[in-house]
C-alpha positions in Angstrom: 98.3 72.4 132.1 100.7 75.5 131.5 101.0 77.0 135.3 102.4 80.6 134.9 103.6 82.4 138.1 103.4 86.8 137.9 105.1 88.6 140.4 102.7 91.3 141.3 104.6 93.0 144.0 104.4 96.4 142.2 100.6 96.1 143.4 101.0 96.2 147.2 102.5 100.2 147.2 103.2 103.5 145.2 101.4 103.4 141.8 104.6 103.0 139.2 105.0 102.2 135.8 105.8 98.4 136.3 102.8 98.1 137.7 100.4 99.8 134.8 102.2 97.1 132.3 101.5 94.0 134.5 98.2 95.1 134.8 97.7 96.1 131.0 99.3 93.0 129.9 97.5 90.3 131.6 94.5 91.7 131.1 95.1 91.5 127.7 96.3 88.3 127.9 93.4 87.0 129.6 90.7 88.6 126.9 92.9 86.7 124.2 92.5 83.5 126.0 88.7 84.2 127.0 88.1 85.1 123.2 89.6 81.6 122.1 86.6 80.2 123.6 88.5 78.5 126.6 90.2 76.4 124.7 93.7 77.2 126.2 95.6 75.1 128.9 97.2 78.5 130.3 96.7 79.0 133.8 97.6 82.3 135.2 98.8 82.5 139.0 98.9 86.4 140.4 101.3 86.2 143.5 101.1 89.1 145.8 100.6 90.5 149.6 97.9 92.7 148.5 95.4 90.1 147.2 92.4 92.5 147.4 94.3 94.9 144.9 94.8 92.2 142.6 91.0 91.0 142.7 90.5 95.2 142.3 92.6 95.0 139.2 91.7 91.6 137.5 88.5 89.8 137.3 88.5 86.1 138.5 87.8 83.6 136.2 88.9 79.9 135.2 92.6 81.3 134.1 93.7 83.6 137.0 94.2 82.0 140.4 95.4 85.0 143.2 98.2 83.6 145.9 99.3 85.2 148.4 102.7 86.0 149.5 103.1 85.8 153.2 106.3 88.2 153.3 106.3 91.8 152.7 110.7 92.1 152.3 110.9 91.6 148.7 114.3 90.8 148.8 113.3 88.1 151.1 110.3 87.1 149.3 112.3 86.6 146.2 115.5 84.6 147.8 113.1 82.4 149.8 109.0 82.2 149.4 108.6 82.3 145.4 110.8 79.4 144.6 108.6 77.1 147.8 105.5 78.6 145.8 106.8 78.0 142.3 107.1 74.5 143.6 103.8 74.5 145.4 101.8 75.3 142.4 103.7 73.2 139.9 104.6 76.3 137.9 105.8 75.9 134.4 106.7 79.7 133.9 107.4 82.8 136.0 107.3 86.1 135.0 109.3 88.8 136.8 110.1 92.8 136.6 113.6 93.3 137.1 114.8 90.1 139.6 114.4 86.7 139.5 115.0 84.0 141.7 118.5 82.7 142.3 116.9 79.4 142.9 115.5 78.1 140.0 112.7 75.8 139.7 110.8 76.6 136.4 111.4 79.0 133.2 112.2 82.4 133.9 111.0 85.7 132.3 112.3 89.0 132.9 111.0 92.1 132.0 114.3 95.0 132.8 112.4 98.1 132.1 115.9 100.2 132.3 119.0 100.5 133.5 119.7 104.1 133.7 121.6 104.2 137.0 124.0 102.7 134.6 124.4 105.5 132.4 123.0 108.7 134.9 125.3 107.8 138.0 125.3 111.0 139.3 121.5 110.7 139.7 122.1 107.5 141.8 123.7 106.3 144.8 126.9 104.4 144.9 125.2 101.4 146.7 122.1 101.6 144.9 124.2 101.1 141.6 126.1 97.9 142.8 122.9 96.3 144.3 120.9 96.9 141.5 123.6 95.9 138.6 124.5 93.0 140.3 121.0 92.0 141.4 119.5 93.0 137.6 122.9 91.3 135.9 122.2 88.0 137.4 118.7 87.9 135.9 119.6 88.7 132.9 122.1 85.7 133.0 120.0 83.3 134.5 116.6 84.3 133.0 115.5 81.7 129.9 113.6 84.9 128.1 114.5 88.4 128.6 112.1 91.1 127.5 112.2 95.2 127.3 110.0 98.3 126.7 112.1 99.8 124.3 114.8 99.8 121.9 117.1 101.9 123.9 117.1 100.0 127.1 117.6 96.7 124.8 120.6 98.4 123.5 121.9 99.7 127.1 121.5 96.1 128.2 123.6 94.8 125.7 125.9 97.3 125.9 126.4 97.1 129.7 125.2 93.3 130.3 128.1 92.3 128.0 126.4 88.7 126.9 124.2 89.0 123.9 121.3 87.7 124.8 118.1 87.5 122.5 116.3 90.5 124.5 112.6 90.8 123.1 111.5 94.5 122.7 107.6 94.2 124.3 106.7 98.1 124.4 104.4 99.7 126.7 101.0 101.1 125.1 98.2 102.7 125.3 95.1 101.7 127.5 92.1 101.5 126.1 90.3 103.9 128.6 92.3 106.8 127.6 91.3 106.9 123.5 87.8 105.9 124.4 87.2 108.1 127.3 84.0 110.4 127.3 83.6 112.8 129.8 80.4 113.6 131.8 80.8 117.0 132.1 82.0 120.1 129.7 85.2 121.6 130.1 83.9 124.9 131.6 82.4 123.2 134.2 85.7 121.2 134.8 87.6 124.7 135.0 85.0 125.9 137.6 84.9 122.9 139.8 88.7 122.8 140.1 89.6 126.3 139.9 91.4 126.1 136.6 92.2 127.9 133.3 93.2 126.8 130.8 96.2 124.5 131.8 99.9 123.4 130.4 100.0 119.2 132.1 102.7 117.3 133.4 102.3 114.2 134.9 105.1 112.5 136.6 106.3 111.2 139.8 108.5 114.5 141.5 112.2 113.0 141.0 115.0 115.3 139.7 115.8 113.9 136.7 111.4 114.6 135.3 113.6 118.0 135.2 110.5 120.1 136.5 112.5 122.7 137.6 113.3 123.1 133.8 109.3 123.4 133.1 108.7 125.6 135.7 111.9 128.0 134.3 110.3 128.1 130.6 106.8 129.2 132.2 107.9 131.9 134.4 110.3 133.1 132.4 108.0 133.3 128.9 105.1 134.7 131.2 102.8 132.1 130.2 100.9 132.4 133.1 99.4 134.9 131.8 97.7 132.5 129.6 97.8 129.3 131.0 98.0 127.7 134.3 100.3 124.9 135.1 99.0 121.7 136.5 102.0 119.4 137.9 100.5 116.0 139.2 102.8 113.5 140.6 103.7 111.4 143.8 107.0 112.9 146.0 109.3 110.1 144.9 112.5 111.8 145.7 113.2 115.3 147.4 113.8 118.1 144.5 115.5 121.1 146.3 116.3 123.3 143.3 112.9 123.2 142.2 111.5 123.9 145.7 113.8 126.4 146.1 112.9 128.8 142.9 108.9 127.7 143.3 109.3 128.8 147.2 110.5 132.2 146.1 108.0 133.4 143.0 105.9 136.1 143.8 101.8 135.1 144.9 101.0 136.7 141.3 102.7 133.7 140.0 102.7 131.2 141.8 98.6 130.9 142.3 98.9 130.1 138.4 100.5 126.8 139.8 99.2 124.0 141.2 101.1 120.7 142.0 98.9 117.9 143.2 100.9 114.9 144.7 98.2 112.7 146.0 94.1 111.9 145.9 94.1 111.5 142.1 92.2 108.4 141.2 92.3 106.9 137.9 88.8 108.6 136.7 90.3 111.9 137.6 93.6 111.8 136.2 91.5 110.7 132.7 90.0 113.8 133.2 93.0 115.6 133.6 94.5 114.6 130.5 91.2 115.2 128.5 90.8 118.7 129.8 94.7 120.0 129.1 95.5 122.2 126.4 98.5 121.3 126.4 100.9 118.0 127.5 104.5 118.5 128.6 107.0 115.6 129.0 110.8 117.6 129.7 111.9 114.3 131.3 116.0 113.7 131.1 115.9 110.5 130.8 113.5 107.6 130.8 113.1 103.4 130.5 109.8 104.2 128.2 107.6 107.2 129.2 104.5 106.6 128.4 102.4 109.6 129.6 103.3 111.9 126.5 101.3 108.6 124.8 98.4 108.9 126.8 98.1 112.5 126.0 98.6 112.2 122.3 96.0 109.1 122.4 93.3 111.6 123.4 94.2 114.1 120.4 96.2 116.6 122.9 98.8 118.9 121.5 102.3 117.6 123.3 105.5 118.6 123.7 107.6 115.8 124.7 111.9 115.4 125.3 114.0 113.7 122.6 116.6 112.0 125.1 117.1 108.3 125.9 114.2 106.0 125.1 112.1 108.7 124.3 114.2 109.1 120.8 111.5 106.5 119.3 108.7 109.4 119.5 110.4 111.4 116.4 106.3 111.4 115.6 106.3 114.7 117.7 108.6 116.5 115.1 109.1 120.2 116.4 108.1 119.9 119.1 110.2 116.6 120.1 112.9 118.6 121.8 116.0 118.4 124.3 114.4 119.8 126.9 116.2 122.8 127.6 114.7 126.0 129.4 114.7 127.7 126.3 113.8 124.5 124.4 110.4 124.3 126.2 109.8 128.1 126.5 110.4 128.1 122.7 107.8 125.4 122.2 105.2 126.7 124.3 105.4 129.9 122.4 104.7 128.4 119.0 102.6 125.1 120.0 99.3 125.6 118.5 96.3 123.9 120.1 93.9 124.0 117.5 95.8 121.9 115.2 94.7 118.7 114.2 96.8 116.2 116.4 94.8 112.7 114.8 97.2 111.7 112.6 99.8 111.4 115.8 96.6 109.8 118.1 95.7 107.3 115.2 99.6 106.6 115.0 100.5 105.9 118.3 97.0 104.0 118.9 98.4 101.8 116.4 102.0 101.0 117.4 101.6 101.1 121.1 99.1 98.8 121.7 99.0 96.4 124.9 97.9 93.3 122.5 100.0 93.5 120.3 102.8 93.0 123.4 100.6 90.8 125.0 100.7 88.5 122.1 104.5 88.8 122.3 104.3 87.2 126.1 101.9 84.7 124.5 104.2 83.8 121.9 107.2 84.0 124.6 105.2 81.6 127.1 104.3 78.7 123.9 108.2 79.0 122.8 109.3 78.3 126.6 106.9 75.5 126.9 107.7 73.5 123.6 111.2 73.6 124.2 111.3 72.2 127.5 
């Protein structure tokens, strides 16, 4: 039997992006094995603090078994408990975001989502640099498959990693509940239960570099809350004065246009959200992936998403895939039309990022590992 460890500590805090591809991934992973009639000797172990949130976000069944980590320190966790556990369980595989064991027991995946301290220094601390290059350099060495969500992290990696490794591009995609989601009541009556026009969407956690302070320029300055309100939805990840600052002083006229929601959004919700939007906005600087301008576009929305870093791969967006200037994004928002037929974009990116087709990747990752040991 095939024992494959998953760290799952993204599971036990703050809803992030590492966690949403774990969780994607493996459930993918597990249909595939379910639908080849339980004929495979893959067995899946889910190690985290939090088992309840795993059980939440996976069903049991004969491939998944849930351990639980007894320390919360991850640092800690990953120096001392996994390799006892990978031991423990007899594990074959382990499958990590970012960090791996020093100690090494079994074969190591790594998934490196980015590395954009390495580029973006000014947007990082000095100390958070070194502990993260060294800590995400070692990995990469030691690791037996290393894997990526896109194209321009793999070249970053490669580029500041020095050793050319065979990275594995395994893109984020699309979950299924966004392009099949059906909502139970009509938009009107979404408007009037949340106090809402028609809305302009960004989702994001509140960091500086999701440049918000750029949005929130192009819609005062173009007046476009004269037509639109502005819905901002994101957790407080780090403090972001200079938008604070310009958002503290707008006049009331304005600034009841705007509403910033930073908590008490469950998943059902958010899908309404994004189904609801007229329009999407993505004016990120710089991103690992970015997958919300995805989500969007996979429920037929009209987006407007930035051209920088990794998000150079969505040239799909054409006009409107911009550097996202203040006069970039009040440019676009003047012309954007929301009538226009966005399927040809949906049906695209339904296509190409698609969570089996990476979990297949894994799949094919985990059988490689295993015959060649």
């Amino acid at each position: 039997m095939n024992r494959i460890f998953i760290d799952c500590y993204t599971f036990e805090g703050e809803y992030q992006g590492t966690r949403t591809f774990i969780k994607e991934v493996y459930s993918k992973i597990i249909q595939i094995e379910l639908e080849n009639n339980n004929s495979s000797n893959n067995r899946y172990y889910f190690v985290s603090n939090d088992i309840n949130q795993l059980k939440n976000d996976f069903e049991e069944n004969i491939f998944i078994q849930f351990v639980k980590s007894r320390i919360k320190n991850r640092t800690l966790r990953i120096l001392f408990e996994y390799p006892i556990l990978i031991l423990k369980h007899k594990i074959n595989i382990a499958h990590f975001q970012y960090v791996v064991p020093p100690i090494k027991f079994c074969k190591y995946v790594v998934t490196i989502h980015d590395i954009l301290f390495c580029d973006f220094k000014n947007y990082f601390t000095k100390s958070y640099r070194l502990k993260n290059y060294l800590s995400f350099f070692i990995s990469y060495i030691i690791a037996d498959s290393v894997t990526t969500v896109s194209n321009h992290t793999k070249d970053n990696l490669k580029k500041h990693f020095y050793f050319n490794k065979n990275i594995k591009v395994t893109k984020n995609g699309v979950s299924d509940r966004f392009y099949n989601f059906k909502p139970l009541i009509s938009n009107i009556d979404f408007y009037k239960r949340h106090n809402l026009r028609s809305y302009i969407l960004y989702v994001s956690r509140f960091e500086p570099r999701k440049n918000h302070i750029s949005l929130l320029k192009a819609y005062v300055n173009g007046k476009h809350y004269k037509t639109y309100d502005l819905l901002l939805i994101g957790s407080i990840t780090l403090n972001c004065e200079e938008f604070d600052k310009y958002y503290n002083y707008l006049d009331y006229e304005i600034k009841k246009y705007i509403r910033i929601i930073n908590s008490g959004v469950n998943d059902n919700l958010l899908l309404e959200y994004y189904y609801f939007s007229s329009i999407f906005i993505y004016p990120s600087l710089f991103e690992g992936f970015g997958i919300p301008p995805l989500e969007a576009s996979s429920m037929g929305k009209p987006v407007i998403c930035s051209n920088l870093t990794a998000m150079k791969d969505f040239n799909f967006y054409g006009k409107y895939h911009i550097d996202p200037t203040i006069s970039n994004l009040n440019l676009s928002l003047q012309k954007i039309n929301i009538l226009e037929d966005y399927s040809l974009v949906k049906s695209f990116i339904i296509k190409e990022y698609n969570w089996e087709k990476t979990a297949k990747i894994f799949l094919k990752i985990f059988s490689d590992l295993i015959r060649n040991d």
